[in-house]
C-alpha positions as CSV (number, residue, x, y, z in Angstrom):
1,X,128.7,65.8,-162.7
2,X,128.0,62.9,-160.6
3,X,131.3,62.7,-158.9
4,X,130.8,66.1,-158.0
5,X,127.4,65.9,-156.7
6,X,128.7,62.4,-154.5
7,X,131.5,64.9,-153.3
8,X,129.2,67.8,-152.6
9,X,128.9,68.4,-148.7
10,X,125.4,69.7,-149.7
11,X,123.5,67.4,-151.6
12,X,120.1,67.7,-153.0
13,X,117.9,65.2,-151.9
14,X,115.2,64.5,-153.8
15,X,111.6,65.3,-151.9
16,X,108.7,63.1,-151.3
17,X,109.6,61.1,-154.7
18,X,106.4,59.2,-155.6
19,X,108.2,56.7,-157.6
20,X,112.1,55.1,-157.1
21,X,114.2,56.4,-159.7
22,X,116.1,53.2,-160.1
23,X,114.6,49.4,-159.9
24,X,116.6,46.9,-157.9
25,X,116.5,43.2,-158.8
26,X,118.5,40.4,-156.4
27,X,119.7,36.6,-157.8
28,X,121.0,34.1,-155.7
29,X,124.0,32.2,-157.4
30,X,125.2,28.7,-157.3
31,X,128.0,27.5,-155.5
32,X,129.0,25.9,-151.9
33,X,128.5,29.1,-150.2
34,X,125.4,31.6,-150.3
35,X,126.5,34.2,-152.9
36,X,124.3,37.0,-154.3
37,X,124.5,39.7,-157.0
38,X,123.2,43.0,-157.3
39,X,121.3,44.4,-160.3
40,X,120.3,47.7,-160.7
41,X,118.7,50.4,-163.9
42,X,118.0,54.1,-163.6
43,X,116.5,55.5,-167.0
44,X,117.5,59.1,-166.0
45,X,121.1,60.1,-163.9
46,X,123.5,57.2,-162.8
47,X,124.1,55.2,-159.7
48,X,126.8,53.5,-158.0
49,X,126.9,50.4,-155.3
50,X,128.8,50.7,-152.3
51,X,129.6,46.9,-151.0
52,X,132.5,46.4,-148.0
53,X,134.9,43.8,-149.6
54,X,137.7,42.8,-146.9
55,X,136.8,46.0,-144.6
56,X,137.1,48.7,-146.8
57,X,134.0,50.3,-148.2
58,X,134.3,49.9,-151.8
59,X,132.6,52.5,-154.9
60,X,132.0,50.5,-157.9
61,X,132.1,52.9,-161.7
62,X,129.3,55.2,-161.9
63,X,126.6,54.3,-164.3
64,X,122.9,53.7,-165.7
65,X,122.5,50.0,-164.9
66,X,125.4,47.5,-163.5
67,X,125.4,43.9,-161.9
68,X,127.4,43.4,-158.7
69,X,128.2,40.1,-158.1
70,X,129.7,37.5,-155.6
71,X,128.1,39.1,-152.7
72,X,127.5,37.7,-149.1
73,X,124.3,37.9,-147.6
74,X,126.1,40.2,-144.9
75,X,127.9,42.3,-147.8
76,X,124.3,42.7,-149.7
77,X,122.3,43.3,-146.9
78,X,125.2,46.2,-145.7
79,X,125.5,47.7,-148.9
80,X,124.2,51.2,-150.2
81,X,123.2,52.2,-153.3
82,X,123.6,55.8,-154.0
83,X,121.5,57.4,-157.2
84,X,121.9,60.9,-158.6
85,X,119.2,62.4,-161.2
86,X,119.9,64.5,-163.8
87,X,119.1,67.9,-161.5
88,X,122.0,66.7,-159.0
89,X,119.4,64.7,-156.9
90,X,120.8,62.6,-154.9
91,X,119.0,59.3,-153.5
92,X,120.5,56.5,-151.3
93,X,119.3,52.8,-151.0
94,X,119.7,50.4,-148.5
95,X,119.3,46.8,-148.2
96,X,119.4,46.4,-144.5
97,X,115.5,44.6,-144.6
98,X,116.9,42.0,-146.4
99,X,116.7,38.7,-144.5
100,X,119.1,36.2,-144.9
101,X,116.4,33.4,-144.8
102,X,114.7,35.0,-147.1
103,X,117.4,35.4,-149.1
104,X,118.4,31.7,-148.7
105,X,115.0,30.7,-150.1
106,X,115.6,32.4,-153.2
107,X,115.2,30.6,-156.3
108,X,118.4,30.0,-158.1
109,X,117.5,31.3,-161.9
110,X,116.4,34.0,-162.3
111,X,116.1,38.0,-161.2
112,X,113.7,39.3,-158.0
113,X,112.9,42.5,-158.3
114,X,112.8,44.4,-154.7
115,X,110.4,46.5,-153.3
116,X,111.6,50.4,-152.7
117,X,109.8,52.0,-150.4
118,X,110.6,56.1,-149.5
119,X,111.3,56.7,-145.7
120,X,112.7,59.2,-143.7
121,X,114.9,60.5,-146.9
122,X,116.0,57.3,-148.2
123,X,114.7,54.1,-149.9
124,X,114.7,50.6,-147.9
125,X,114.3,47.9,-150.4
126,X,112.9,44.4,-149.4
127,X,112.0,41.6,-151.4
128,X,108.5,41.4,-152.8
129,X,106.1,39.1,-150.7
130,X,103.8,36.9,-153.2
131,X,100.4,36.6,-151.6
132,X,100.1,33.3,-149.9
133,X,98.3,31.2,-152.1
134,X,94.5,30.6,-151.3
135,X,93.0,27.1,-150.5
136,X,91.0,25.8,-153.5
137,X,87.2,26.0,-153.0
138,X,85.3,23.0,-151.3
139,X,83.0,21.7,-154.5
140,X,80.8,20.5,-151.0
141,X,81.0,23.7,-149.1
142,X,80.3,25.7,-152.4
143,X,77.6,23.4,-153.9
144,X,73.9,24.5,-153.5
145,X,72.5,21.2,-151.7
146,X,69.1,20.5,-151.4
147,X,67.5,20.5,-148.5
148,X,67.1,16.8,-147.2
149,X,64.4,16.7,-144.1
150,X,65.1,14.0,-141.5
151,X,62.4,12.1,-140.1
152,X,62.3,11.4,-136.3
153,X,62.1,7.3,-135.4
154,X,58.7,7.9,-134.5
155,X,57.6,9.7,-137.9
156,X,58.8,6.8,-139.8
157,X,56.7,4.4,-137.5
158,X,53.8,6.3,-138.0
159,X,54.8,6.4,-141.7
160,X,55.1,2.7,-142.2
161,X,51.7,2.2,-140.3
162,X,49.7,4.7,-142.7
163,X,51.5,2.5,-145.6
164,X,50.5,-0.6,-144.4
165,X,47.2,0.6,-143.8
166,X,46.7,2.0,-147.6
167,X,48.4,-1.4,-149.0
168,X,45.5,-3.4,-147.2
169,X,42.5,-0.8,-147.9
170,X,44.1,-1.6,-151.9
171,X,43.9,-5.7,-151.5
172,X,40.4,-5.5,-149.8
173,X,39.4,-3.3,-152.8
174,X,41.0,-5.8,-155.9
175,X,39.3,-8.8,-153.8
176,X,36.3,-6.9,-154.0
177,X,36.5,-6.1,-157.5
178,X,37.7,-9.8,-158.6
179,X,35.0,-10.6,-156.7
180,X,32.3,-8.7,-158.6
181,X,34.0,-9.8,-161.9
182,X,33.1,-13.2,-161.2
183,X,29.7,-12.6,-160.6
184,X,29.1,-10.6,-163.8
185,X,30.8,-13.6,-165.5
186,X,28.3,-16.0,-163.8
187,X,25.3,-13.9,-164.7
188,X,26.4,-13.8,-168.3
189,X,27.0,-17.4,-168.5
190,X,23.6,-18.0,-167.3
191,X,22.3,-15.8,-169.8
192,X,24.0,-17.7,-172.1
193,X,22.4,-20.8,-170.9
194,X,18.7,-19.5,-171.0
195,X,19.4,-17.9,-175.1
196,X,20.3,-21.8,-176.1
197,X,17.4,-23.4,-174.0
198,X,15.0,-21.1,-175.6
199,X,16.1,-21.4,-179.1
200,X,15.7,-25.1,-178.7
201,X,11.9,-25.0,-177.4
């Protein structure tokens, strides 16, 4: 069934899909030169990857999921990958958005799944762009800070004037006060005095 509907000079394609009927992941794999593989899984129909290996275009074996392997970044990026559903569907993937950059930058364990996005009766799948990563909050910018008021040259001038002022109202005060205490101290000794002098007589 899915040879014939690849072969069919007619084929259904599937109409304003809301969801890709196959996910797509990429790896980058070590070695000396930048080499790629392919993964793919449809839970319904099978698919096939078409890669150009030494200028002929190239059908790998029809079926649910598959890994292609030891691509370029030029063979990946021209490849197609053609999907049929179980109602003869037919849905073709391309991977021309891929940048070789991007592709460069790739971590080396690992699978990235690709975006599939529906246009124009076909997917385009691009790699996923992680949200750039937000600065940490400023504990200072955050931080509820109480007000501080500033005081002017002259405000503190005319502050240090008023304290002055109270300090020496507050010495002329105790000197007064001592000043009474001795008095009251004198007064009682004379008291004290006159008792003994008339307990003599």
């Amino acid at each position: 069934m899915f040879g014939d509907a690849l072969a069919s000079e007619e084929p259904r394609v599937q109409a304003n899909p809301r969801h890709s009927p196959v996910r797509v992941w990429v790896r980058r794999e070590d070695g000396e030169a930048p080499q790629y593989a392919l993964r793919f899984d449809c839970d319904n129909g099978r698919a096939l990857v078409r890669v150009l290996r030494g200028g002929v275009l190239v059908d790998a074996p029809a079926t649910s999921r598959s890994v292609e392997s030891g691509l370029s970044a030029e063979q990946l990026r021209t490849a197609v990958l053609v999907h049929v559903g179980p109602d003869r569907e037919r849905s073709t993937f391309l991977f021309e958005r891929l940048d070789e950059e991007d592709l460069a930058e790739l971590p080396g364990l690992g699978w990235n799944e690709l975006r599939c996005a529906h246009e124009e009766a076909r997917w385009s799948c691009e790699l996923r762009r992680a949200p750039a990563p937000r600065p940490p909050p400023s504990p200072v910018a955050d931080a509820q800070l109480p007000e501080i008021a500033l005081l002017a040259p002259s405000a503190l001038s005319s502050s240090s004037a008023a304290l002055a002022a109270t300090v020496a109202q507050l010495q002329a005060d105790l000197e007064a006060e001592q000043a009474r205490c001795r008095a009251l101290m004198e007064r009682l000794a004379d008291m004290e005095t006159e008792r003994t002098l008339v307990g003599r007589s």
